[in-house]
N, C-alpha and C positions, 0 to 999 in steps of 0.2 A: 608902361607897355607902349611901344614904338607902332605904326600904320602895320608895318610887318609881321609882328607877331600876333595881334591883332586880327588878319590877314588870315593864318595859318590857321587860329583857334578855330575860326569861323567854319574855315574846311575843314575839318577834324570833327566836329562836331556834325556838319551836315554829314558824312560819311557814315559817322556812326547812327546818325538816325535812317540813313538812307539803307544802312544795312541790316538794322531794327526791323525797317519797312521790308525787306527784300524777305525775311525769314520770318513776316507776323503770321504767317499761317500755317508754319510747322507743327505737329503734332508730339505731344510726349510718348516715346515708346516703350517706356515702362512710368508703372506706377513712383512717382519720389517716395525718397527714404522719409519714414520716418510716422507714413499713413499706417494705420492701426482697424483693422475688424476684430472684435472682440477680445481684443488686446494682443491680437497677432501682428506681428509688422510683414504687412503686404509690398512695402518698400523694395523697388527691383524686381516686383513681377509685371510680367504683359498681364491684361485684362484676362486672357486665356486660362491663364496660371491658376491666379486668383479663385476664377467660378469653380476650377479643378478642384483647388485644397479646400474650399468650402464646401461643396458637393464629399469630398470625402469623411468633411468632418460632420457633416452632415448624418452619411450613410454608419459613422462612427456613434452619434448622440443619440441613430435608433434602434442601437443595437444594446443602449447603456440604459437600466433602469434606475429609477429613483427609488429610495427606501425611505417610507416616511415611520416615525415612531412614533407611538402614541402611549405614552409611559412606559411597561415594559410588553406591550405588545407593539410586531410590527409586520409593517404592508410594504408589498412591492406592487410600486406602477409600472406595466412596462409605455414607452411611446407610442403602443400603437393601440392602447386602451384608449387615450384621449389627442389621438392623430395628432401627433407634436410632428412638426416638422421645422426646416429656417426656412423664411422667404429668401436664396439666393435672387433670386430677380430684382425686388427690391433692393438688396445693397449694391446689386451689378449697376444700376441705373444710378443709384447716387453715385458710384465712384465713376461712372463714364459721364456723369453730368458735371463731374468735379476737373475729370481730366481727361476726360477723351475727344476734348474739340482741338480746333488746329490755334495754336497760338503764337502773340510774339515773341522775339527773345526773352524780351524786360519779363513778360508776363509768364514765363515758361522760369526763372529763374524768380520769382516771386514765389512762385507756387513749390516750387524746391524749398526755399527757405520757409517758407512757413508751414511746411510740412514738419521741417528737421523740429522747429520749434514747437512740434505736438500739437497744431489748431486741425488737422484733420484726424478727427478718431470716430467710427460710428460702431453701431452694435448688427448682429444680425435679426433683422426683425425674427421674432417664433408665431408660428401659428398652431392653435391647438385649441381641444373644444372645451369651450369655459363648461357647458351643461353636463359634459360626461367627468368632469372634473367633479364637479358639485355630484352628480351621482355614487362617485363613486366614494368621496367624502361622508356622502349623507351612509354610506353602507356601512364603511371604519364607523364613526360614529355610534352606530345602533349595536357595533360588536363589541367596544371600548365602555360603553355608557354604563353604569351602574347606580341606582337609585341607592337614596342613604336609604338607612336602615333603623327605626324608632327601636328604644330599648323596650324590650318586653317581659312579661314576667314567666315565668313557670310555677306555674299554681301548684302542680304537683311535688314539684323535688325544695319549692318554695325558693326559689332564686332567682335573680335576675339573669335574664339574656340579654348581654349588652349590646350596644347599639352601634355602627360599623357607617362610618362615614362611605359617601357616595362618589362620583364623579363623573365628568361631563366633561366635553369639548366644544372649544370656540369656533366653531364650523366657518362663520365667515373671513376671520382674522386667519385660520388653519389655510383656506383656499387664498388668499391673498399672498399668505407666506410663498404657497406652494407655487403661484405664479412667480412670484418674483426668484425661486432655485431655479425653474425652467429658465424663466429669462435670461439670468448669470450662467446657463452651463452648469449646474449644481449636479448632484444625484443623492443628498441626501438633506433631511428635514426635521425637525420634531416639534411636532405638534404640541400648542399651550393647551394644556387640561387643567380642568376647576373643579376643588376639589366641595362636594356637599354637605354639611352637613346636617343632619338630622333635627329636627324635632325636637325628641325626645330623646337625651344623653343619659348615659349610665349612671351619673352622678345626682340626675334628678329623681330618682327612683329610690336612693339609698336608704331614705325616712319615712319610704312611705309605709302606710298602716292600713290593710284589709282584714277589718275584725268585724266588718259589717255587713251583709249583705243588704244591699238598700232596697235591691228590686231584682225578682226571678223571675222564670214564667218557662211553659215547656209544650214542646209540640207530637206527637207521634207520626211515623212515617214505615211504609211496606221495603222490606230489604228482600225481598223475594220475587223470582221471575221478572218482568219489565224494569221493574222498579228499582232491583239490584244495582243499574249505576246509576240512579240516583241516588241511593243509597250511600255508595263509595264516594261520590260528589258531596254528599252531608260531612263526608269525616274528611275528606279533605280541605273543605269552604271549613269548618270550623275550625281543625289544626292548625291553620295559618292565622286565624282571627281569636284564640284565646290568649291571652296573659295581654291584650293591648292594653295600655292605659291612656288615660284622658287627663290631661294636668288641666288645672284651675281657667275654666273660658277660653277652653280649647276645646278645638272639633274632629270628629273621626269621620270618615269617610269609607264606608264599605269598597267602590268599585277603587280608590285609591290604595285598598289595601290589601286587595285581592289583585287585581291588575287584569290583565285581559283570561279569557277562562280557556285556555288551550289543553290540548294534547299534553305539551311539554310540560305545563304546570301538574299534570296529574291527574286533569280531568276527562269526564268520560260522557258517550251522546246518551242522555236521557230527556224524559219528557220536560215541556217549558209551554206554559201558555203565549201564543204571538197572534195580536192581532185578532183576538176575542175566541181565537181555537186552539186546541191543544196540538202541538205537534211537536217532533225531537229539535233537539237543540244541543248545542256543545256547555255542558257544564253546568245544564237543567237538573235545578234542586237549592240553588242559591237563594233565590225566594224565600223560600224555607227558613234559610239560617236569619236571611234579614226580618224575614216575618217576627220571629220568637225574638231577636235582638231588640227589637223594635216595642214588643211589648214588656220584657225587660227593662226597659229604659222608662216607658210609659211610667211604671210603676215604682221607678228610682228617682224619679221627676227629674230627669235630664229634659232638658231642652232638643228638639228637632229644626236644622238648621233646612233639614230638606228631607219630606218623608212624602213619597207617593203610595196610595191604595193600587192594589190590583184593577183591572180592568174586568175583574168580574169577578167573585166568592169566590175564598178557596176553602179545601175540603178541610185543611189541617187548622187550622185556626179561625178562631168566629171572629164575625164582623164589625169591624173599626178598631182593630187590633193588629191588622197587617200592612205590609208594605213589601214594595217590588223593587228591585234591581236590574238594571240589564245595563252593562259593558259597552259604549262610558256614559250612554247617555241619559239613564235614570239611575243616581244614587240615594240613596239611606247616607244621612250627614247628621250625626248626634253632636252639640254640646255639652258640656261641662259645666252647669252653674256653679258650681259650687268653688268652694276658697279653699278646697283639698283633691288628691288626687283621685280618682276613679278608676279600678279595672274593670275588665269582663271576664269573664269565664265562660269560655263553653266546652259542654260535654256532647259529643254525638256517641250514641252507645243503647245498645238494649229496644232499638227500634221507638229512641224517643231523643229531643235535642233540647237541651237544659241550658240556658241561658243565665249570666249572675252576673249583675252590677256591683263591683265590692268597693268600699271605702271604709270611711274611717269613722264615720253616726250618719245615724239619720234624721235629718232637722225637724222631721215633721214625724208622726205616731202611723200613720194609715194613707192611702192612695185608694180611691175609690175609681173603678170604671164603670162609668152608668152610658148605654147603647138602647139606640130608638128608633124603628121604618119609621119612616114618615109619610114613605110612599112607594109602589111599587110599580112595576114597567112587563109588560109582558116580555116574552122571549117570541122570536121566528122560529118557523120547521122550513127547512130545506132538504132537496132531496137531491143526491146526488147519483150518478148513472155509474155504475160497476159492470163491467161485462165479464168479470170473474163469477158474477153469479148468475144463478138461472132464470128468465121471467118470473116473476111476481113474488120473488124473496126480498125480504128487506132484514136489511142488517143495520145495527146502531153505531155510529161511531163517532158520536159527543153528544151526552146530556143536556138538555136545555136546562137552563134555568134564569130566573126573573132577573130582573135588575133592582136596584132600591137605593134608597134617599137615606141614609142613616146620619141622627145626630149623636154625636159621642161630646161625651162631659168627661174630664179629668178633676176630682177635688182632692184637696188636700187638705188632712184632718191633723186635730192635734191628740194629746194624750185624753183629752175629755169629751173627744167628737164632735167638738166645732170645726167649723169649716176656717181654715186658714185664706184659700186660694184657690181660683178653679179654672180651668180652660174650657172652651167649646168650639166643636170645627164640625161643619157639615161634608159629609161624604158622599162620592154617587159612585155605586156600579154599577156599569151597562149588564142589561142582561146576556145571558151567553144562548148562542144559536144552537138548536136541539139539529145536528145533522144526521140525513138518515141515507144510507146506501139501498139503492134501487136497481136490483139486475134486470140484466140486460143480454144476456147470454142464450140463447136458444136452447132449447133441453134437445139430448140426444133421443129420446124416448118419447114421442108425440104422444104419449098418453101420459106425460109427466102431469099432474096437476097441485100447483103449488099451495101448500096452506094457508087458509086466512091470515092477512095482513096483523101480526100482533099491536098489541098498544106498547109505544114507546112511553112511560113517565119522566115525568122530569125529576130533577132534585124538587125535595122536598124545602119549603120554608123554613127560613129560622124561623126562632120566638123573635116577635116584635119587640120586646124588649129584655135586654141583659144585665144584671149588677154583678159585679167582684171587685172585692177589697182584698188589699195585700198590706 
């Protein structure tokens, strides 16, 4: 290469830098080909353009609902249950931070090509409320859900009711799905369900053998007047709790088996002790059924994995021989010692509830229950103010009675009335509060004169001590 040509490159080259320089601070007036939102190519639009067709696809995605499936039920989300919306702002700023400054040639044709070659692609950000998501998951959920279902028997027609697998939903994995269709533009879903099985299968049941009753026991109860739905509460609570069985070191669960005591389930407001007094309740009369189970079992010599006394005597069954319930957080939980199966039976009928632990022998000849105060606690009188009634009447509206210290012994006898084995547990019931209503009402008739204050009695004492063999 000669001075000359030389010469020439030299110019050529400042020229074209010099005209590099003259245009570094021109502006791109439309987006380059090849830039991508949400897999759209934005390529050839002004910045204007762009917020336009995402703004309508916007106003498009909130008019579009999601359908999620949850086996063969399903839900529709609409966008405005869980404020979905796109953040247009946020991608406006990244594509104007990408291309909306003034640049040079070199840099303005860099940015074309590496557009062409797909290094610019982003998404639209979504915004939407993670809580009302989860709310409204947790609601599918509770309408999808189905607990398994233990086989059970029918004691009458002598058959098995088999047993019916359950299912659930992955609520966190379901909501994570569900973000990531929003994210994508989706509108539809279906949700992972698990499916439960049961316990106790139909196939476990096929050899069993009820030729024994091991342990009975029975309670009476008033189906007239107040009592009436407690009454219907009895044959409810018990029609769902007969033909259960117990396989070999396995535990039953009254409030697990019953479930919560609603309307819907069949039950009805009757009386329930709460809280050391008697007052209505939903599904009052359950006591009842776990009381007689309870001493049924006593006398089958099953095991008590969790058995609570009442908070004070009750009328139907003597002392150290009951237990209470209350939904969820006092159960009656029996085991199965035994190396065979166990049913129950119950009968509500005739204004009495019959209780039957059935298997297959019974290891031992006899169960003895032996019961002892030890000590007793008086009761309180209170009085409470009514202005339903006139000065100086008084009205009774819960019996008093003591409280007591009771020791109960369980033995187990053989065929010649030796003692095999025996339990001992000490019991306390608080006494219960004798309340008395005291009016308060002015009499119309200034010459009303109210009768002498009656005596209110309390309940009467048990015996100090009880024996029964079964």
């Amino acid at each position: 290469m000669n001075v000359r040509s030389i010469v020439l490159f030299v110019v050529m080259a400042a020229s074209l830098v010099a005209t590099g320089y003259t245009v570094r601070s021109a502006p791109l007036h439309v987006i380059p080909r090849g830039v991508k939102v949400n897999g759209i190519d934005v390529g050839g639009m002004t910045f204007d353009r762009v917020e336009q067709e995402l703004a309508r696809r916007m106003k498009a995605q909130g008019q579009r609902s999601i359908k999620v499936s949850m086996g063969d039920t399903n839900f529709v989300v609409k966008p405005s249950q869980i404020g979905l919306k796109l953040d247009i702002a946020a991608v406006m700023e990244e594509l104007r931070g990408l291309f909306g400054g003034r640049y040079s040639l070199w840099r303005r044709a860099a940015l074309r090509r590496w557009a062409l070659r797909g290094r610019y692609t982003t998404s639209t950000p979504v915004i939407y409320r993670r809580d009302e998501i989860h709310r409204l998951f947790s609601q599918m959920m509770k309408t999808v859900e189905r607990p398994p279902r233990n086989a059970r028997l029918d004691l009458i027609n002598r058959k098995v009711i088999p047993s019916e697998d359950g299912r659930s939903m992955d609520l966190a994995g379901s909501i994570a799905r569900f973000e990531r269709i929003i994210q994508g533009g989706g509108d539809a879903m279906q949700v992972r369900m698990y499916r439960l099985k049961p316990r106790i299968s139909s196939d476990a049941l096929k050899d069993l053998s009820l030729k024994t009753v091991l342990g009975w026991y029975e309670t009476s109860f008033a189906s007239w007047g107040k009592w009436a739905n407690r009454a219907h509460n009895l044959k409810v609570g018990g029609a769902k709790l007969t033909g259960t069985v117990l396989l070999p070191g396995k535990e039953f669960s009254i409030n697990e088996a019953l479930g919560p005591r609603t309307a819907k389930e069949g039950y009805r407001i009757a009386p329930v002790i709460a809280l050391g007094e008697t007052v209505d309740g939903m599904g009052g009369g359950m006591c009842q059924i776990a009381s007689t189970m309870f001493a049924a079992a006593f006398f089958a010599g099953l095991d008590f994995a969790h058995a609570k006394p009442h908070s004070q005597p009750s009328h139907y069954i003597d002392l150290g021989l009951d237990a209470t319930v209350f939904y969820p957080s006092v159960d009656l939980v029996l085991r199965n010692p035994y190396n065979f199966p166990v049913a129950l039976r119950i009968d509500v009928s005739g204004g009495r509830v019959r209780v039957e632990v059935l298997g297959r022998e019974r290891p031992f000849s006899k169960v003895t229950f032996i019961r002892r105060i030890v000590s007793e606690t008086p009761f309180k009188t209170i009085f409470r103010d009514d202005k339903e009634l006139f000065e100086g009447l008084f009205k009774k509206e819960q019996t008093g009675q003591k409280g007591y210290v009771v020791r109960r012994r369980r033995i187990f006898l053989d065929a010649e009335g030796h003692e095999i084995k025996a339990h001992t547990w000490t019991i306390v019931y608080a006494p219960t509060t004798m309340i008395i209503r005291k009016g308060t009402k002015k009499p119309d008739d200034p010459a009303f004169k109210a009768p002498p204050a009656p005596e209110f009695k309390p309940v009467g004492d048990p015996p100090a001590f009880r024996k029964e063999s079964h």
